[in-house]
C-alpha positions as CSV (number, residue, x, y, z in Angstrom):
1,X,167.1,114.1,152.8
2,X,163.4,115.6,152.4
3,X,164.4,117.1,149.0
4,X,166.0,113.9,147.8
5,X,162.3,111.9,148.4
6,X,160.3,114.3,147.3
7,X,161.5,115.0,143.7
8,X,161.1,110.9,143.0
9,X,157.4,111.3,144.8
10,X,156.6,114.2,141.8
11,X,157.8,112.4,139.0
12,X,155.7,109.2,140.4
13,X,152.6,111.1,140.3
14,X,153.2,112.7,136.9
15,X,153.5,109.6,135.5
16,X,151.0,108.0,136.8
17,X,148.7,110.9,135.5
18,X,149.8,110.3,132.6
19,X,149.0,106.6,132.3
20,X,145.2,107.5,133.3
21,X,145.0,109.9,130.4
22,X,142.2,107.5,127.9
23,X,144.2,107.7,124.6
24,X,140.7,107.5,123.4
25,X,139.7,110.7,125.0
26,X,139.3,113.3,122.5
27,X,136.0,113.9,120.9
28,X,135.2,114.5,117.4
29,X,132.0,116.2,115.6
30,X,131.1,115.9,112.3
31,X,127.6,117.0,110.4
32,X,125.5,115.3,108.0
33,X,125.3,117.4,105.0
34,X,121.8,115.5,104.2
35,X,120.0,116.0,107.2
36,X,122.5,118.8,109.4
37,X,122.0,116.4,112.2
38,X,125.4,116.2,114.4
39,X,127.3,113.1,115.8
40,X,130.2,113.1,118.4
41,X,132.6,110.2,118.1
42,X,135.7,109.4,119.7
43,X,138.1,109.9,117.5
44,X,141.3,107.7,116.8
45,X,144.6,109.1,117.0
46,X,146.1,107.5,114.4
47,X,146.6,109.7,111.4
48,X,146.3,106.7,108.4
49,X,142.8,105.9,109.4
50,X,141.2,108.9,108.3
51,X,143.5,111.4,106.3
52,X,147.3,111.4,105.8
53,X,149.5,113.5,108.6
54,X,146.4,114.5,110.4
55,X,144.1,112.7,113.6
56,X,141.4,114.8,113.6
57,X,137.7,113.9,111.2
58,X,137.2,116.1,107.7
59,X,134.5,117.9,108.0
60,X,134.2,119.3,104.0
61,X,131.9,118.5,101.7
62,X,132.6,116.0,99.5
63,X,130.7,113.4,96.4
64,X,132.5,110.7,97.6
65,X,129.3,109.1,98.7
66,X,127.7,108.5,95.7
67,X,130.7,105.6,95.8
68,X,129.4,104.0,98.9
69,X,127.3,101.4,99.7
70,X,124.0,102.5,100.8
71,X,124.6,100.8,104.5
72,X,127.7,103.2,105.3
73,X,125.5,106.4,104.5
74,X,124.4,107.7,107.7
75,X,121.3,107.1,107.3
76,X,121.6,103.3,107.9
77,X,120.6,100.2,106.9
78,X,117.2,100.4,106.7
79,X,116.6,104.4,104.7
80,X,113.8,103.6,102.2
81,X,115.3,104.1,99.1
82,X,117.1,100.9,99.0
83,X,113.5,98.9,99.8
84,X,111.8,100.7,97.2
85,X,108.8,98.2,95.4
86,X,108.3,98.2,91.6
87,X,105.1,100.7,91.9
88,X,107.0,103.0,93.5
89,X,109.6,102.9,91.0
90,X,106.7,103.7,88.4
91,X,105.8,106.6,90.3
92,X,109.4,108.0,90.4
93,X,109.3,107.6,86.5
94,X,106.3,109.2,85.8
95,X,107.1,112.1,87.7
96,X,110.6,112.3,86.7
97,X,109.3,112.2,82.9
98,X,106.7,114.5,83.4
99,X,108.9,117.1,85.1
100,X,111.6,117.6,82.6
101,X,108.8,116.5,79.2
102,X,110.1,113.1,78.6
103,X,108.3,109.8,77.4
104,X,108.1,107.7,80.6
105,X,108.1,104.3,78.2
106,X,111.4,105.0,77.2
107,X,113.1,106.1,79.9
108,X,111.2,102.5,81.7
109,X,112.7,100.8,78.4
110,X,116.4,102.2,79.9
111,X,115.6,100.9,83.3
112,X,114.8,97.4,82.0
113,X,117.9,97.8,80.0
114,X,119.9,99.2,82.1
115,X,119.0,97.1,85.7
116,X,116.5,95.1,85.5
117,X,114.5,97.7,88.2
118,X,117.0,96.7,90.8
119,X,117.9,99.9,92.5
120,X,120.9,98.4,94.4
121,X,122.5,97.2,91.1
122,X,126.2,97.9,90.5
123,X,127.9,97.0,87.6
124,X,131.4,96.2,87.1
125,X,132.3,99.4,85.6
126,X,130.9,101.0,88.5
127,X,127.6,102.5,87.3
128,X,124.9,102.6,89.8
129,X,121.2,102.2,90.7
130,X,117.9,102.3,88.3
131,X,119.8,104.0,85.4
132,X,123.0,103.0,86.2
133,X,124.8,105.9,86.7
134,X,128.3,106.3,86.7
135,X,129.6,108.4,89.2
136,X,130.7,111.1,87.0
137,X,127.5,111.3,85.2
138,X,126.2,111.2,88.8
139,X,128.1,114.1,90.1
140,X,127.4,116.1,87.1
141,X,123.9,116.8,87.4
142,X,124.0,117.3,91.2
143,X,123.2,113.8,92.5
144,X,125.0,113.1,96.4
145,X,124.0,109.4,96.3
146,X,123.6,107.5,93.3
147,X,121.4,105.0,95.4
148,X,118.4,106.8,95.7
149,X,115.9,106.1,93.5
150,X,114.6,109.5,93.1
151,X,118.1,111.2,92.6
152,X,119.0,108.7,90.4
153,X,116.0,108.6,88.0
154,X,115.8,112.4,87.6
155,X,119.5,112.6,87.2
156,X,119.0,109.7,84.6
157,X,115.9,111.2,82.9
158,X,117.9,114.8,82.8
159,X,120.6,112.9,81.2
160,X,119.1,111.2,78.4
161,X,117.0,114.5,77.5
162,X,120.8,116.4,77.5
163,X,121.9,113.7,74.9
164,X,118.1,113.7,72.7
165,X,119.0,117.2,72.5
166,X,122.5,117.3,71.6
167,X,122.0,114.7,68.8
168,X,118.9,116.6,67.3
169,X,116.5,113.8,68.4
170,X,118.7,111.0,66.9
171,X,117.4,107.9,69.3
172,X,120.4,106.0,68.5
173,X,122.7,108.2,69.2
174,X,121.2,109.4,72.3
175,X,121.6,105.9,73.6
176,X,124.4,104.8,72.3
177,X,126.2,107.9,74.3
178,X,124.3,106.8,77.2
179,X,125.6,103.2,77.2
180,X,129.3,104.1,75.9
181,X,129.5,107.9,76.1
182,X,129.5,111.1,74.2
183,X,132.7,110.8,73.3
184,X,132.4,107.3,71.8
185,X,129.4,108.5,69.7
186,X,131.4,111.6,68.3
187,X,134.6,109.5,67.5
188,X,132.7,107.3,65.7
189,X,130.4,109.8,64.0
190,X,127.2,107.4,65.0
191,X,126.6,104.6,67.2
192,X,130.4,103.1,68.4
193,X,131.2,99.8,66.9
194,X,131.4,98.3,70.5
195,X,129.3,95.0,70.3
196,X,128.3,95.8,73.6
197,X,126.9,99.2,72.7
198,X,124.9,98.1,69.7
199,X,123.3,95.5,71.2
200,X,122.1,97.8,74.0
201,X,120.5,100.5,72.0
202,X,118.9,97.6,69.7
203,X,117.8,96.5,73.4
204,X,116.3,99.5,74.3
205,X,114.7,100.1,71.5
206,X,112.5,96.4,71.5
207,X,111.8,97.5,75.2
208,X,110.5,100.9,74.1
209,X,108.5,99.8,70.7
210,X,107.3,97.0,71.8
211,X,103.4,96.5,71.8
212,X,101.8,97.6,75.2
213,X,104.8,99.7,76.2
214,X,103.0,103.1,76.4
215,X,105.3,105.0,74.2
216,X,103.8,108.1,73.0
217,X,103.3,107.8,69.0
218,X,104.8,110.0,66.8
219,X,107.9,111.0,69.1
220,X,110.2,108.5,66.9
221,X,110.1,105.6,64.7
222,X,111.4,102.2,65.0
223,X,114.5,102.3,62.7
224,X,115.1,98.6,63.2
225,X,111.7,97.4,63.0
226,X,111.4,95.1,60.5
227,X,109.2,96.0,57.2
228,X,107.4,95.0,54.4
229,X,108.0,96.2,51.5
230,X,107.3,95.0,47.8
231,X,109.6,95.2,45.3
232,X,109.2,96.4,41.2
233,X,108.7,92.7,40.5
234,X,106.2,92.0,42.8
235,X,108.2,89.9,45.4
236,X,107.6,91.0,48.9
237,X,110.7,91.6,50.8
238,X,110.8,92.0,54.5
239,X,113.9,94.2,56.0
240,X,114.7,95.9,58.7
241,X,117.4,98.2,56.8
C-alpha cells in the first residue's frame, strides 16, 4: 500500500515543478555594435518572432538598420542626430565638403533638392535623410544608419564626388545618376529622359547658380543659364541652348 501512494505523490510534485517553471525565464544578451554596451532581455520562446526555427536573439552584424526608424535604434528616442538645427546642418556640410574637396554650395543645392534640410525625411522610394540616401547607396560607402546627419552627408558628399569623377566633371550627369542612377545615365548616354530626373538636375542647378549661393567660380558653368547673344543681323536673341 506505501508503494502504491507514493509513486502518485512523485508525479504530483513533478508536475507541479513544472508548472512553476516562468516560460519567460531564459535570458538573452545581445551587444550594440555602435556603442558595445550590453542588454539582457528575456527572451520569447517563440521561434517566428525573431528568426525562423530558432528562439534564441541574432547576435551578427548586420545593415539592416539603416532601414529603421531612428526611435527603434538603441539609442532612443531622443539621440541627437534626429534634433539636429539648420546651423548645425551647415557645419556638417562644410566639413563634409572640405574633407573630401568639394564645393559646399552644391552639395547645400542637393540638400535643398533633395530634402528640404529635413533629416528625418523618407521618401517613397525609400531614400533617406539630408541627401536622401537609398539604402544601397547607403551601405556602399560604409554608412550603419542612414539617419545620422553626419554619416549621411559624408556618405552623400563621397557619392556625388564618385559620380563628378566618373563622368569627367560632367554636372549633369553627375546628378542625374544621383537622382535616377548610374545605370540610367549610361543607358541613356546622358541625362535619362525621366521627367522626374530632368527636372531635378535643372533644380539643382538654379539652387547651386543662383546669386548669393557661395558656389566657388570657375568650378562649372551654368549650361542652362539663359544668354544673350546677338545674332549676324543685329537682333539680340536670348537662349538658354
Amino acid at each position: 500500500m506505501r508503494i502504491r501512494t507514493a509513486i502518485p505523490a512523485c508525479m504530483w510534485l513533478a508536475t507541479l515543478s513544472l508548472c512553476l517553471q516562468p516560460a519567460d525565464a531564459q535570458i538573452a544578451k545581445i551587444v550594440d555594435d555602435n556603442s558595445g554596451r550590453q542588454f539582457f532581455i528575456n527572451s520569447d520562446p517563440a521561434p517566428s518572432r525573431f528568426a525562423p526555427n530558432s528562439s534564441k536573439f541574432s547576435t551578427a552584424k548586420s545593415h539592416a538598420t539603416i532601414f529603421l526608424p531612428a526611435e527603434s535604434s538603441f539609442a532612443g528616442h531622443s539621440r541627437p542626430a534626429m534634433t539636429i538645427d539648420r546651423d548645425g546642418a551647415e557645419r556638417l556640410v562644410r566639413e563634409a565638403a572640405e574633407r573630401h574637396h568639394m564645393d559646399p554650395a552644391l552639395v547645400r543645392a542637393v540638400i535643398e533638392t533633395e530634402s528640404g534640410w529635413n533629416a528625418t525625411a523618407k521618401s517613397r522610394k525609400g531614400a533617406l535623410g539630408l541627401m536622401q540616401l537609398i539604402p544601397t547607396t547607403a551601405v556602399r560607402f560604409g554608412v550603419n544608419d542612414a539617419f545620422s546627419p553626419q554619416q549621411n552627408v559624408d556618405a552623400g558628399v563621397r557619392y556625388l564626388k564618385t559620380l563628378l569623377e566618373r563622368y569627367n566633371g560632367n554636372l549633369d550627369l553627375a546628378l542625374a545618376a544621383y537622382n535616377a542612377g548610374e545605370g540610367a545615365v549610361d543607358r541613356a548616354h546622358g541625362i535619362p529622359s525621366f521627367r522626374e530626373t530632368r527636372d531635378y538636375v535643372q533644380k539643382v542647378q538654379n539652387a547651386y547658380f543662383r546669386p548669393g549661393s557661395g558656389r566657388m567660380e570657375g568650378l562649372w558653368t551654368n549650361p542652362h543659364a539663359i544668354r544673350k547673344e546677338p545674332d549676324p543681323s543685329g537682333r539680340v536673341i536670348f537662349t538658354n541652348e
